[in-house]
C-alpha positions in Angstrom: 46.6 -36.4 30.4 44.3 -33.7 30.4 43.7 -30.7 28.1 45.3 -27.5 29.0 42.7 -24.8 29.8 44.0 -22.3 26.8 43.7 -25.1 24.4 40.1 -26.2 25.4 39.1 -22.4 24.8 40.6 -22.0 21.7 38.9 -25.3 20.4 35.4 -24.2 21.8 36.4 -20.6 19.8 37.1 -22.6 16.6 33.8 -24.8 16.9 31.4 -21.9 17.6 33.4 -20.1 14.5 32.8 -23.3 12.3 29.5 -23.5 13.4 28.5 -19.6 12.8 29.7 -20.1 9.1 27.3 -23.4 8.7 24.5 -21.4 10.3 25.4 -18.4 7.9 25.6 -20.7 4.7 22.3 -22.7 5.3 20.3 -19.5 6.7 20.0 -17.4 3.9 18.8 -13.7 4.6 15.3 -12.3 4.9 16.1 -10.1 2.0 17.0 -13.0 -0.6 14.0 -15.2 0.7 11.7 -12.3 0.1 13.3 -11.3 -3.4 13.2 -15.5 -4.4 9.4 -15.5 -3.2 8.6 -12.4 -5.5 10.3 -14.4 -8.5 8.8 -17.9 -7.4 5.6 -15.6 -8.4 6.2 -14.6 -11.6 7.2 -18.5 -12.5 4.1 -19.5 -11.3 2.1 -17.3 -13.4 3.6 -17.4 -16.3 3.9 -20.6 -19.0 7.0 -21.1 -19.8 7.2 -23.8 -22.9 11.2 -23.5 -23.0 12.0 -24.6 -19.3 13.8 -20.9 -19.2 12.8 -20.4 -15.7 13.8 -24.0 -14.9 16.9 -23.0 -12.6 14.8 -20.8 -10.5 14.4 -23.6 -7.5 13.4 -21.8 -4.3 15.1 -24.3 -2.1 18.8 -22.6 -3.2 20.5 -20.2 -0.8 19.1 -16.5 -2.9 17.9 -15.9 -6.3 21.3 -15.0 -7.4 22.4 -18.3 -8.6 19.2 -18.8 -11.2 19.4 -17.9 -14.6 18.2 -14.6 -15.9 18.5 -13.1 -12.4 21.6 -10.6 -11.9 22.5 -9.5 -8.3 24.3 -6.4 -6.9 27.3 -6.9 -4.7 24.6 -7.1 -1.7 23.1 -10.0 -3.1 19.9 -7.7 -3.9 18.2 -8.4 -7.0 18.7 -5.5 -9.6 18.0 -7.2 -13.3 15.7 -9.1 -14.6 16.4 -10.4 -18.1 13.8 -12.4 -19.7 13.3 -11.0 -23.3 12.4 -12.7 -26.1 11.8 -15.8 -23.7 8.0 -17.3 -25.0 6.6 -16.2 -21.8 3.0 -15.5 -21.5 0.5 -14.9 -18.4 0.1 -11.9 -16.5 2.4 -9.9 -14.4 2.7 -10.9 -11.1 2.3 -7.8 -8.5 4.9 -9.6 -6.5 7.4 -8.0 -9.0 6.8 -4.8 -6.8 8.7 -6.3 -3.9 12.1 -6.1 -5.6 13.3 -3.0 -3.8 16.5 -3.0 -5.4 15.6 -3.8 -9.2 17.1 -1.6 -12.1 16.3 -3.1 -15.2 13.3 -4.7 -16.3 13.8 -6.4 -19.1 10.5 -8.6 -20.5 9.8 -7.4 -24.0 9.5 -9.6 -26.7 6.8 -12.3 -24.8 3.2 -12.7 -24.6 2.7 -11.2 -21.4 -1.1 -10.3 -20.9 -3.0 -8.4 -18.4 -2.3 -5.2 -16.5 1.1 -3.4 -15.2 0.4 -3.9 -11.5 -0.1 -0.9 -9.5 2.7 -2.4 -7.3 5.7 -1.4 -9.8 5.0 1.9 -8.1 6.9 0.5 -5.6 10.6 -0.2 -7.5 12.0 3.1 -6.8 15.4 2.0 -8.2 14.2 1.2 -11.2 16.1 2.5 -14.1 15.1 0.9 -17.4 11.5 -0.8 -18.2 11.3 -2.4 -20.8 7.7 -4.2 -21.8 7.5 -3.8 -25.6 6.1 -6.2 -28.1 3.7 -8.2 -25.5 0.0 -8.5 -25.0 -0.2 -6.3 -21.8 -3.4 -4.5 -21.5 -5.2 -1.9 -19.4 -4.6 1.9 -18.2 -1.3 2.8 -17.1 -1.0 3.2 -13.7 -0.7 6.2 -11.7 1.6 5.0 -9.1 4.7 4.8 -12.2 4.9 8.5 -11.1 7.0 7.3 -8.1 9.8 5.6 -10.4 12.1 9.1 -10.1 15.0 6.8 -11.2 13.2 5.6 -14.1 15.3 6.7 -17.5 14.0 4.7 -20.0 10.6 3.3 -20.0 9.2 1.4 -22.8 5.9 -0.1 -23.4 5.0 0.3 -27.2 3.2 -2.4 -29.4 0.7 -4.0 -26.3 -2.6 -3.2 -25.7 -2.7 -0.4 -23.4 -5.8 1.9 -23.1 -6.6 5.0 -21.1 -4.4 8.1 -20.7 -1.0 8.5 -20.2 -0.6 9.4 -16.7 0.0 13.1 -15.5 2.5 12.0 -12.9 4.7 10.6 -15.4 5.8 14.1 -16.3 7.0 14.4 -12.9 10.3 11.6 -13.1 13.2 14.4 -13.7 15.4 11.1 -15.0 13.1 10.2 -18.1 14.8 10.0 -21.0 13.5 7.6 -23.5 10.1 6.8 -23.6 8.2 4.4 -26.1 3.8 4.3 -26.0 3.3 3.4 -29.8 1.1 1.1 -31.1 -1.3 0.9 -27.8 -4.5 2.2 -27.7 -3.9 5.5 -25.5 -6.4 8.1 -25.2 -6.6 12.0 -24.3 -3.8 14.7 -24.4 0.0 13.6 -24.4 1.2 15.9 -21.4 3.6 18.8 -22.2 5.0 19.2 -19.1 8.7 18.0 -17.8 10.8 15.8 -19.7 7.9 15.1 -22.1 8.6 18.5 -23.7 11.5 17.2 -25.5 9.7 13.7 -26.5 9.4 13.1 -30.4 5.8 12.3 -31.4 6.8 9.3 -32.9 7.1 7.8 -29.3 3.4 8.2 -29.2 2.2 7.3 -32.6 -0.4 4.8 -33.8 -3.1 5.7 -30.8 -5.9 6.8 -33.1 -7.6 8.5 -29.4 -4.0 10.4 -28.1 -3.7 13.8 -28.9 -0.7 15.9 -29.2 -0.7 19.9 -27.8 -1.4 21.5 -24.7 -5.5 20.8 -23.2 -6.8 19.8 -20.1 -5.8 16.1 -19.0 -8.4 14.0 -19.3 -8.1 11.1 -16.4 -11.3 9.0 -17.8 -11.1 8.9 -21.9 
């Protein structure tokens, strides 16, 4: 006996609906393969000699399932946490690509190298948090750009250079931390560093404290 007409059309329905959720499962978006490629990078520059990146396998659907990785409820990227994990290596510029990322959190390793010029790029970003590591060279200018950025802390690395002018431009900073680096010229005055203690900027022998002319090559 044949199939009626309006059955075979609501099967065919049900089969391309089936087969739009497979597609959807085992297609992951463009976003999450970007944000799990920006990761992948920092796991492959970094030694990790307590397997804490272990769960970050690029082969799962997004990043949001791997340890240490929290999610908005768009599947974005928006924490990092990976304090205190006996990571050291430098600081992938891949980081830069997380367009939704809040908090940074990575003090507490062995991190080495430069911030890349690319975390110019996490406009989102709320908290950085980079203390106690091994990072070293000049700030960079493009952290001027962060004008969500509330808390930013970098004490205890090697850091050298000025503190950058822009920074006193982010009209969200609240809580900053440069101590124990090797920062030179004049702290700037300006913007929410006016209500900064000096003990965010102590032990940096070359920094100095009142108004002067900013000096961009101490």
């Amino acid at each position: 006996m044949a199939t009626p007409i309006g059955t075979r059309t609501v099967s065919l329905a049900a089969c391309a609906a089936v087969l739009m959720a497979v597609v959807a499962v085992f297609l992951p978006p463009v976003a999450a393969n970007e944000e799990g490629d920006a990761l992948m990078a920092l796991r492959h520059s970094v030694e990790d000699p307590d397997g804490v990146l272990s769960s970050w396998d690029p082969n799962l659907v997004n990043p949001c399932t791997w340890f240490h990785v929290g999610c908005n409820d768009d599947n974005r990227v928006d924490r990092i946490e990976l304090a205190n994990m006996r990571l050291s290596g430098p600081l992938p510029a891949d980081l830069g690509k997380l367009e939704q990322l809040q908090y940074m959190e990575m003090s507490d390793n062995n991190l080495q190298g430069p911030i890349p010029p690319e975390f110019g790029n996490l406009t989102n970003l709320i908290s950085m948090d980079l203390y106690n590591n091994d990072i070293s060279g000049h700030l960079p200018r493009t952290l001027g750009s962060l004008k969500n950025l509330r808390i930013l802390r970098i004490d205890h690395n090697r850091l050298t250079g000025p503190i950058p002018w822009e920074l006193s431009g982010l009209p969200n900073l609240e809580t900053v931390d440069f101590s124990s680096n090797d920062l030179c010229g004049t702290i700037p005055t300006s913007g929410p560093f006016e209500n900064f203690p000096f003990s965010s900027f102590s032990n940096n022998p070359r920094l100095k404290q009142g108004p002067g002319a900013h000096d961009a090559h101490c």
